[in-house]
N, C-alpha and C positions, 0 to 999 in steps of 0.2 A: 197682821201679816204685812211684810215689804212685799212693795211689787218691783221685782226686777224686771231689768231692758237688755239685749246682747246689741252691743257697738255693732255696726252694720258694716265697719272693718274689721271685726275680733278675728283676727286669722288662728287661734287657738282653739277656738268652741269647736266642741263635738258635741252632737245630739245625745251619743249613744246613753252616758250614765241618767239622765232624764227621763230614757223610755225602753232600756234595756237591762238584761240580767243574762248572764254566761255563767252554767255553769257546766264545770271540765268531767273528762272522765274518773279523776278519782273522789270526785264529789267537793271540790274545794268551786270559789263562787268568785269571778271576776267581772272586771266592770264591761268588757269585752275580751273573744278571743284574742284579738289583737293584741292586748295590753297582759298574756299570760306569759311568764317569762320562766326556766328550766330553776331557777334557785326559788321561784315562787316570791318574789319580794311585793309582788303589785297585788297576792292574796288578801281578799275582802273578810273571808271566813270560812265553816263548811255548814252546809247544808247539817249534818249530822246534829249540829250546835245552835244552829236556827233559821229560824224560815227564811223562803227568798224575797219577803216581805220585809224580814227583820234588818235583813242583809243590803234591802235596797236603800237602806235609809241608816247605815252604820256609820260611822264616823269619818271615816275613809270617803265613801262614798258623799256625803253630805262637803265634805270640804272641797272634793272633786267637782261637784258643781258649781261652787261657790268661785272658786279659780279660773273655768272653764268659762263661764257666764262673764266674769270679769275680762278676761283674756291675758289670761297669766298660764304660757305653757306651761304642761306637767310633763314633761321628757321621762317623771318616774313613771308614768303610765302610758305617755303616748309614742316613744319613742323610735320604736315603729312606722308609725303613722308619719312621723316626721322628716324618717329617713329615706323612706318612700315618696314623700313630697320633693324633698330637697335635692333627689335624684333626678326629678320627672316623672316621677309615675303616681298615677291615680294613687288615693290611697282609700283605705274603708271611711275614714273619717269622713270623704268629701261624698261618698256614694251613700253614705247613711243621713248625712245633711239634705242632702237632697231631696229623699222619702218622705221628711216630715218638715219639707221649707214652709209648707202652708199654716201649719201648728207651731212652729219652733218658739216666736214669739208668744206666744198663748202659754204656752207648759212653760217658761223660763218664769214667767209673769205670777205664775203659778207656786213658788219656791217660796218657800220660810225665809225669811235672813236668816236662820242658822247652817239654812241647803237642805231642809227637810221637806218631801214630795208625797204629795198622797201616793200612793204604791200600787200604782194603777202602769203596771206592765205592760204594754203594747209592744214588744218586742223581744224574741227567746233566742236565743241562742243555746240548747240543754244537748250536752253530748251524753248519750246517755250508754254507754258502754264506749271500751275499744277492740270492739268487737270488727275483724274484718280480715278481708279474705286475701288482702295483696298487703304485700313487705315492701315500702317505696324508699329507697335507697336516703332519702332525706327524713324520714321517720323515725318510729321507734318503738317501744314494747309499751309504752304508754297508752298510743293511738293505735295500735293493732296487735291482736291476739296472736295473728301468724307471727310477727315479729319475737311478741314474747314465749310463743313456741319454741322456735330458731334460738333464741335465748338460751332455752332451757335445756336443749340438745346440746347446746355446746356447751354447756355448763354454766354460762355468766349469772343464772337465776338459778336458784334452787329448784322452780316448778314453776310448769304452764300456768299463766295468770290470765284473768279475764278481769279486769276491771269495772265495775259497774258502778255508776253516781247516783243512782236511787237502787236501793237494795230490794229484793225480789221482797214481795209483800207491804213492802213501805207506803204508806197514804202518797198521794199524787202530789207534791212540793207543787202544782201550777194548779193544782183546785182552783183556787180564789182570783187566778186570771184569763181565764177563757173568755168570760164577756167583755177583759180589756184587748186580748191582741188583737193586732192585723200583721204580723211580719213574724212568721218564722224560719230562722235559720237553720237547716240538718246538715252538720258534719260527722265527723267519727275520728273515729273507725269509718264504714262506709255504709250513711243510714239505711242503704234500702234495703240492708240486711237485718235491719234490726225489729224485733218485736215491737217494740215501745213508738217506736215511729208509724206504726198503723196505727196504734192506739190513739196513738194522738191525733192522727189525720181523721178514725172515725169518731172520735169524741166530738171535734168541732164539727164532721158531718151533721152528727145525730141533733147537734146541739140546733142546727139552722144559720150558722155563720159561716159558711165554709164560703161564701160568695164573697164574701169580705176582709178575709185571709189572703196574704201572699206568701207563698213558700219560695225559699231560696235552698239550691243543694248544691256540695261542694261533693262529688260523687266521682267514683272511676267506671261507671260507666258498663261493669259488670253483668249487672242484673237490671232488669226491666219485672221479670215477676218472677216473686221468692214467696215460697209455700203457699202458693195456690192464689196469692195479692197481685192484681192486676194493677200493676202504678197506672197506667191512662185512667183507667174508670176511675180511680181516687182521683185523679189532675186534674181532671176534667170538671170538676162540681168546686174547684178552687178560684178566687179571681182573678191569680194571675200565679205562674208555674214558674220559676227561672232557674234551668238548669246548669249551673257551673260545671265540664267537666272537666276533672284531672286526669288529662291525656298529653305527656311532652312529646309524643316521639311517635311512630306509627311501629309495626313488627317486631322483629326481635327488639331491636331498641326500646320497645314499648316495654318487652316484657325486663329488659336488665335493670331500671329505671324503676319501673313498680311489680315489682318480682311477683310472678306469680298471673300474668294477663296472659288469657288466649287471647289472641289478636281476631280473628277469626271472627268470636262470640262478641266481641267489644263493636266489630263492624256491621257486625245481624246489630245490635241496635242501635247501632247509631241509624241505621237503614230504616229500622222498626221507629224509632221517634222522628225520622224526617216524615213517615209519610203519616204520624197521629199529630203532627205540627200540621198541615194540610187541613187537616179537618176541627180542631181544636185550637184557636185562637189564640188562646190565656195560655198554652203552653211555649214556651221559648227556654233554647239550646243556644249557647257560649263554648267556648274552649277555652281553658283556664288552666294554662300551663304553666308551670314554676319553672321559673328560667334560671338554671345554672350551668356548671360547666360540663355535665352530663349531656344538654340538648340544645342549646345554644344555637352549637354549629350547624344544626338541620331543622332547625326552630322554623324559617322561613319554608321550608320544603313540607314541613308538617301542616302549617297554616294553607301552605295553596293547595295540599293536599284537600283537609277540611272544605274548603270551598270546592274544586273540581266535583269532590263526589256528592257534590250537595248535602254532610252530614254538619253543616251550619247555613244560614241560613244566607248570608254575603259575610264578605271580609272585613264587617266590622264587628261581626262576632264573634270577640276574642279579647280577654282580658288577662294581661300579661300580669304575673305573679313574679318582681324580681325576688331571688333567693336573699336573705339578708343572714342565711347561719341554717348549718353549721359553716360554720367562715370557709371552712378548707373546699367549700362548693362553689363560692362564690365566683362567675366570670372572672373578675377582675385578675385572675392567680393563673388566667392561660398566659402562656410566653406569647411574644409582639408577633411572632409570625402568624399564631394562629388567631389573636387579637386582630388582622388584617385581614386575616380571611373572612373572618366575621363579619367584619363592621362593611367587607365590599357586598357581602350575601345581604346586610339587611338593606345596603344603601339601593342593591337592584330590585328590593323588592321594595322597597317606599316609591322607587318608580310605578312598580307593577299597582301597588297601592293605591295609587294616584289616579291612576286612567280607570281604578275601577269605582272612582268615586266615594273613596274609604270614611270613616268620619274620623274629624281632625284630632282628637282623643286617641283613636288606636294607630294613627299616624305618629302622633307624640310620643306614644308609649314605645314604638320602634326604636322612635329617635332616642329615646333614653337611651336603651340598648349602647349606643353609638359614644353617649356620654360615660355612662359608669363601667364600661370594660376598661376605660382605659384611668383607670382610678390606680393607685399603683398596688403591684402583685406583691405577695410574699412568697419568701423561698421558706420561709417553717408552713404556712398552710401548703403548700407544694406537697412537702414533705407527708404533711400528716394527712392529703387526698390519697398518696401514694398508699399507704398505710394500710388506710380503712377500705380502698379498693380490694389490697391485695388480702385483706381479713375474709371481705364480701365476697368476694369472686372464688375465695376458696370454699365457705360454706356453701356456695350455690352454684359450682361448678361451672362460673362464666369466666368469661374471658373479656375485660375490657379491652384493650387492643386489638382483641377479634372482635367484636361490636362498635368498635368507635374506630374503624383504619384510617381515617384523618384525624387522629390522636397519637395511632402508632410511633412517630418518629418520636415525638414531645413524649411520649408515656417512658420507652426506654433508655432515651436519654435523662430522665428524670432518676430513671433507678438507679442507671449504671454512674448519677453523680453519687448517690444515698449510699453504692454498695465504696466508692472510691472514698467516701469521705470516714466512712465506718472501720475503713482498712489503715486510715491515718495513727 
């Protein structure tokens, strides 16, 4: 065996394909969510075809290491990750590096010169349905059932779909690594609805590692306890808890945004985990909102909201999610007037920021905001937000222009250029 070294400048290494495994909800098997893409090109295999054993050490995978260790970007895989760098914003590459800065050197050391790792997983990421109870305007019938519902009433699908990545009955695809992880990821659909996700939380209970697991959840925030599952009493026996939520907006905005939120229930717990953060240490709450041109403009009012009511912990509890697609969301596609509105909201509140002693990371990640709105817009995305608005807002009887009245003027001057040019 070669013992490999990673340059202590490689600005290309990522941790993840070394000590991680993603796989999606239709059962297909990537290197990270990050790196899944809608034509599937960065797919490693499926699960159905062979184990996630087999799959950690596939050919793809082995040369993905071998480049990454070297510091030869992969843009086919990370590109993502890069655009999120090259923006200013945090990206998972650097949050994952981090978790395992103390071992990195040791697992790299560890590689074949072919790129082949003993298959010792310490790291999941398993969406194990898309199973879920909110339709979020950036989604799709993929990652949520309600969506593919919505779907199927209007006809785009032939029939309500439920997706599932280990099929009812199927042997446990992570048998063979419970004694390696300490990091798990639950996304969805929205895990805390799901079966499989207590399972696996009592698995590692029963097992006696649950002290030495970290769960990470990208969650909306919904439910706190689903069929009789008290989440605290699971958190709490975990060693450390971190809950991402997906919240852009606060009320109605909350719910036009991720269709389907009582705002209400969403505030009973966030009220309900500030005061079991109080007493339970290992458990910690974030706000992790996808910033596009849906919540942008009230993005800042949302965050100080979050802090006011104490349902985060201070103002550096917040990790900004820029939208990178479907493009026709993205900031950058608001006209300059409203592009100024913006950037003076985020400039007063990097003041506000400031004096409350913020950490220089979610100060930065502001500042981006600042940078990439002003990246230049298109008038075909323009077009095709009008579009898909006006598709949404019919099935669900909203009203963007009633929900976003600092959009109002931009929304119908938008149309009445669509309906002038359609008349040419």
């Amino acid at each position: 065996m070669t013992t490999f070294s990673k340059d202590k400048d490689n600005k290309a290494f990522c941790i993840l394909p070394f000590v991680h495994t993603h796989l999606n909800t239709e059962g297909d098997v990537f290197p990270c969510c990050i790196s899944w893409d809608p034509q599937r090109t960065t797919q490693i295999g499926f699960l159905k075809d062979n184990t996630l054993e087999e799959l950690f050490n596939s050919d793809k995978m082995k040369q993905l290491r071998l480049d990454l260790a070297a510091g030869k970007r992969r843009p086919d895989f990370c590109d993502a990750c890069y655009k999120r760098e090259d923006n200013g914003f945090v990206s998972a590459r650097h949050g994952n590096n981090l978790d395992y800065v103390d071992v990195e050197d040791e697992i790299v050391a560890s590689m074949h010169k072919d790129g082949y790792l003993e298959p010792n997983i310490k790291s999941w990421d398993i969406r194990f349905s898309n199973l879920c109870n909110l339709k979020c305007r950036t989604c799709g019938s993929v990652y949520s059932t309600t969506w593919a519902q919505e779907d199927a009433v209007f006809n785009e699908y032939s029939e309500y779909k439920q997706i599932q990545s280990i099929p009812d009955g199927a042997p446990d695809p992570l048998e063979n690594q419970y004694d390696n992880v300490d990091k798990i990821y639950f996304a969805g659909g929205e895990p805390l609805i799901m079966p499989e996700h207590f399972r696996v939380l009592q698995k590692i209970i029963d097992s006696g590692r649950a002290h030495k697991v970290k769960l990470l959840y990208n969650t909306n925030m919904t439910k706190l306890n689903y069929n009789r599952h008290d989440l605290i009493e699971y958190w709490k026996q975990f060693k450390i808890v971190v809950l991402g939520a997906s919240i852009d907006a606060i009320g109605e905005r909350a719910n036009y945004i991720r269709n389907g939120v009582k705002w209400s229930n969403i505030e009973k717990n966030l009220k309900t985990l500030s005061e079991a953060i109080k007493t339970h240490d290992n458990i910690n709450i974030h706000m992790a909102p996808t910033v596009s041109i849906l919540n942008v403009h009230s993005l800042t009012d949302t965050h100080r909201y979050f802090v006011e009511q104490g349902y985060i912990p201070s103002t550096s509890a917040i990790v900004l999610n820029m939208l990178l697609g479907p493009s026709y969301y993205e900031i950058k596609n608001l006209p300059s007037i409203l592009k100024e509105e913006v950037k003076e909201k985020v400039k007063n509140h990097l003041a506000w920021l400031e004096e409350q002693n913020t950490q220089q990371h979610v100060m930065e990640s502001f500042e981006s905001i600042l940078t990439y709105i002003d990246n230049e817009s298109s008038e075909t995305e323009a077009i095709k937000f009008v579009n898909e608005t006006h598709r949404i807002d019919k099935r669900r009887n909203q009203s963007f222009p009633d929900t976003f009245p600092e959009y109002a003027e931009w929304w119908y001057s938008l149309n009445n250029s669509i309906i002038s040019v359609s008349n040419i």
